[in-house]
N, C-alpha and C positions, 0 to 999 in steps of 0.2 A: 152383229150380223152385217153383210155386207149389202146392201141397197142399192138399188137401181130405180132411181125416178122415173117413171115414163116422159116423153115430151108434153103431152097433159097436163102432168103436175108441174106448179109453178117448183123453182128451184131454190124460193126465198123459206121453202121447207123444209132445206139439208139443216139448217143450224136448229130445230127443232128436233131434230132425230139423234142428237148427244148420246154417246156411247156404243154409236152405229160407224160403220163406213158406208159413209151414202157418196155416191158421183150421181148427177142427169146426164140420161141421155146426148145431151148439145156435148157436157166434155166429154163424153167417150166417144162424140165424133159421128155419131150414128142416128145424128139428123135424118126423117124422113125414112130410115129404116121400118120394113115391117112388122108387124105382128112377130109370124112366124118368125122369121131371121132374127130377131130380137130375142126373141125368149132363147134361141141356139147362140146367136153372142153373150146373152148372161152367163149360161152355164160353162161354152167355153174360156170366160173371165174371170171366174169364180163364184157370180152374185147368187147371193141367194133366196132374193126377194127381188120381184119387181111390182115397186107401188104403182096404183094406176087408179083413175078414175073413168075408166075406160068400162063402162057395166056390158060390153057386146063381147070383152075380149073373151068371155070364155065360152061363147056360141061361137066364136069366129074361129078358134086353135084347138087343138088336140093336147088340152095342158100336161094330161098323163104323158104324154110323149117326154117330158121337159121334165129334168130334175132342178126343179126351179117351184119356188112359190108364188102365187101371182096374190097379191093382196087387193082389192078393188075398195076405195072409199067412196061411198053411196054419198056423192054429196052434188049440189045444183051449180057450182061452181072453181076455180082452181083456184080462189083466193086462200090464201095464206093463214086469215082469219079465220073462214070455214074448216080449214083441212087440219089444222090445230084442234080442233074438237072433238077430232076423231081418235088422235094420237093415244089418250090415256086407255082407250079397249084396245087400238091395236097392241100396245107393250103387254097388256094383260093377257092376250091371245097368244103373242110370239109363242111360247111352251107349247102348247098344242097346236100351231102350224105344224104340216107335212109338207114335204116338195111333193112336184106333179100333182098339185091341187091346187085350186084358186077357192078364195074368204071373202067375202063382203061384210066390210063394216057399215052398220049405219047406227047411226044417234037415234 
């Protein structure tokens, strides 16, 4: 699948995501970009997930609008450490992701 880090997530997460196309946000350039515009550059780039630990993004956007997934990791910080723990239920979830819905993983 192709991935989209939010700025949130640290970036020392793409090499955890093996078998994925992950970029962050910083290389696609789209520093400081928002919400909204964010989820409409994903889809006009391809991605098909944006990971995030971002838990307000889906009171703050209209996700059905976006043919895009928003995956949200429930977790206290963007360490590397942390956001690794989450990884073995999101691979388990991937199959039953939808686009234009947002998931919350927590541990």
């Amino acid at each position: 699948m192709k991935i989209l880090l939010d700025e949130c997530v640290t970036k020392h997460l793409k090499p955890h995501l093996a078998g994925h196309e992950v970029a962050t946000v910083r290389e696609m350039g789209w520093s400081g970009v928002k919400n909204g515009n964010l989820m409409k550059l994903c889809v006009e780039n391809g991605f098909e997930i944006l990971l995030t630990i971002d838990k307000n993004i889906r009171h703050q956007q209209s996700i059905d609008r976006y043919s895009i997934i928003i995956v949200i990791l429930n977790c206290y910080s963007s360490k590397v450490e942390e956001l690794i723990e989450f990884l073995p239920e999101f691979e388990a979830q991937l199959p039953v992701f939808q686009k234009q819905n947002a998931y919350e993983i927590s541990r």
